[in-house]
C-alpha positions in Angstrom: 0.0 0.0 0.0 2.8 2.5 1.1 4.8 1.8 -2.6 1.4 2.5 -4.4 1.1 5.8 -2.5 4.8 6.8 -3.1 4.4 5.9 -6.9 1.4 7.9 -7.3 2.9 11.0 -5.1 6.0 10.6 -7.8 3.8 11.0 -10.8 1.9 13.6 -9.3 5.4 15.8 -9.0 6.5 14.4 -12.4 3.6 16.2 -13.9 3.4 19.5 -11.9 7.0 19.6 -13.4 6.1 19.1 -16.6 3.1 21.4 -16.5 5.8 24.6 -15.8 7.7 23.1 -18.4 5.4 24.0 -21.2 4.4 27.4 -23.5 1.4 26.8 -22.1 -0.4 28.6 -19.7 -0.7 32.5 -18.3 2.2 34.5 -19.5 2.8 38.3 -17.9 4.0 40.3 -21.1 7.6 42.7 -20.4 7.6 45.5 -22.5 10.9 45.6 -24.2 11.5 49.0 -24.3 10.1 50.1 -21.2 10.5 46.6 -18.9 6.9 47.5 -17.8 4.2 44.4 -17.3 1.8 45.5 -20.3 -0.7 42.3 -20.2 -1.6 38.6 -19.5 -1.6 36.3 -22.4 -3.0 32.8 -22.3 -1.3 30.5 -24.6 -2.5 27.6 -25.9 -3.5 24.2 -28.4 -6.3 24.4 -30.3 -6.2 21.8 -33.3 -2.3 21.2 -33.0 -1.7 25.0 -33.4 -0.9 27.3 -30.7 -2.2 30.9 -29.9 -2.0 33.3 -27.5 -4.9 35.5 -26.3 -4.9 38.5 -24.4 -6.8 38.2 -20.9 -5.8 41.0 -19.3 -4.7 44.3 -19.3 -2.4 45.4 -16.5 -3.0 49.1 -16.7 -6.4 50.2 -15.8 -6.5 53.1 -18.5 -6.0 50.8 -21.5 -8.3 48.2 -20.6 -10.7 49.7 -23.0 -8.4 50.3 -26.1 -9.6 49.0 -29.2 -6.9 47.9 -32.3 -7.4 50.9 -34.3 -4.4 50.2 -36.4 -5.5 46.3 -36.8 -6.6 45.8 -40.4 -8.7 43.1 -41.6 -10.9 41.4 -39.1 -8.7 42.4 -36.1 -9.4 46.4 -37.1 -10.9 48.2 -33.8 -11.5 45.0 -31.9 -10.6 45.2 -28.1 -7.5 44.7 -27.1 -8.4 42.9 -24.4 -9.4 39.5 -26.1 -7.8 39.7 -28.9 -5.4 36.9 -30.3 -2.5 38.4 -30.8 0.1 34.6 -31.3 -1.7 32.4 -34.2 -0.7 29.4 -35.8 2.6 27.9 -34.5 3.7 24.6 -35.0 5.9 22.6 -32.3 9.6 22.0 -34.0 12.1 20.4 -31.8 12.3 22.7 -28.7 10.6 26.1 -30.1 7.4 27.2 -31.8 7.2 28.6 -34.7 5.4 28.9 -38.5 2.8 31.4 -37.2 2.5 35.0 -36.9 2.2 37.6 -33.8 0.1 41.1 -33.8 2.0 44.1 -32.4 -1.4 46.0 -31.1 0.3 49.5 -30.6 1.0 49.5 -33.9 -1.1 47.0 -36.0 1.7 45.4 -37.6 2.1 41.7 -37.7 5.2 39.6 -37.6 6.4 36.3 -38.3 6.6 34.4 -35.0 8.4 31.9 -32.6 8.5 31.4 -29.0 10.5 28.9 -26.5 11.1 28.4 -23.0 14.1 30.8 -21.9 14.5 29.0 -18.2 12.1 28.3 -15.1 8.8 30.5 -15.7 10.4 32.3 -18.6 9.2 32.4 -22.6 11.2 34.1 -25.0 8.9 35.6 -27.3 10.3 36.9 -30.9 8.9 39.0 -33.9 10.8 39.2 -36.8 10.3 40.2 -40.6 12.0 38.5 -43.1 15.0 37.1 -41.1 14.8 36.3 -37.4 18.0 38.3 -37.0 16.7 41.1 -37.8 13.0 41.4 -34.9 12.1 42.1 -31.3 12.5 39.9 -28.4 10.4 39.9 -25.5 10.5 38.0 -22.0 7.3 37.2 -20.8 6.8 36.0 -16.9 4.9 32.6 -16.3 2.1 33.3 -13.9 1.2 31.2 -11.3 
């Protein structure tokens, strides 16, 4: 009886470190330029592509701001709700393939994330050559 409930308290720790060992989740968005917390983003799966919504807005004064540079279907949605990550595809330890939406400015740029440490996703925009972009760490939230 004693091994049974040692196994199962070792599989329960196994996969509460392999939940904070995923993109997915509740990420706190860094501002690169300023280092200010801007948002919380939910990333996750939906039909083996991943996204990233926004869920919140840390600022009280913006939580009302609509895209108003957006185009297409995005153009003067909220901010708050909108899916800003869309369509990455696992490839060995990063995601990548898809797009992200800069809402300050409406542009969109290719995409890839991947785990940077504990609690920590390295988020990058690029055009043309990843080189050549903006990197942002977000902050898991627990």
């Amino acid at each position: 009886m004693m091994i049974k409930k040692m196994t199962l308290l070792l599989l329960l720790i196994g996969s509460f470190q392999m939940q904070s060992q995923t993109v997915f989740g509740k990420w706190k968005t860094i501002d690169d330029k300023t280092g200010q917390a801007k948002s919380i983003v939910e990333v996750y799966e939906n039909s083996g592509k991943v996204y990233g919504e926004v869920i919140e807005i840390i600022d009280p004064s913006r939580r009302n701001r609509k895209c108003e540079k957006c185009e297409g279907l995005d153009k003067n949605k909220p901010v708050l709700g909108l899916v800003i990550i869309k369509g990455l595809k696992k490839e060995d330890d990063e995601y990548n393939g898809g797009k992200i939406l800069d809402p300050e400015t409406g542009n969109i740029y290719k995409c890839f994330i991947k785990l940077a440490g504990k609690d920590k996703l390295e988020v990058r925009g690029y055009m043309g050559f990843s080189l050549i972009g903006r990197s942002q760490t977000w902050i898991r939230v627990k």
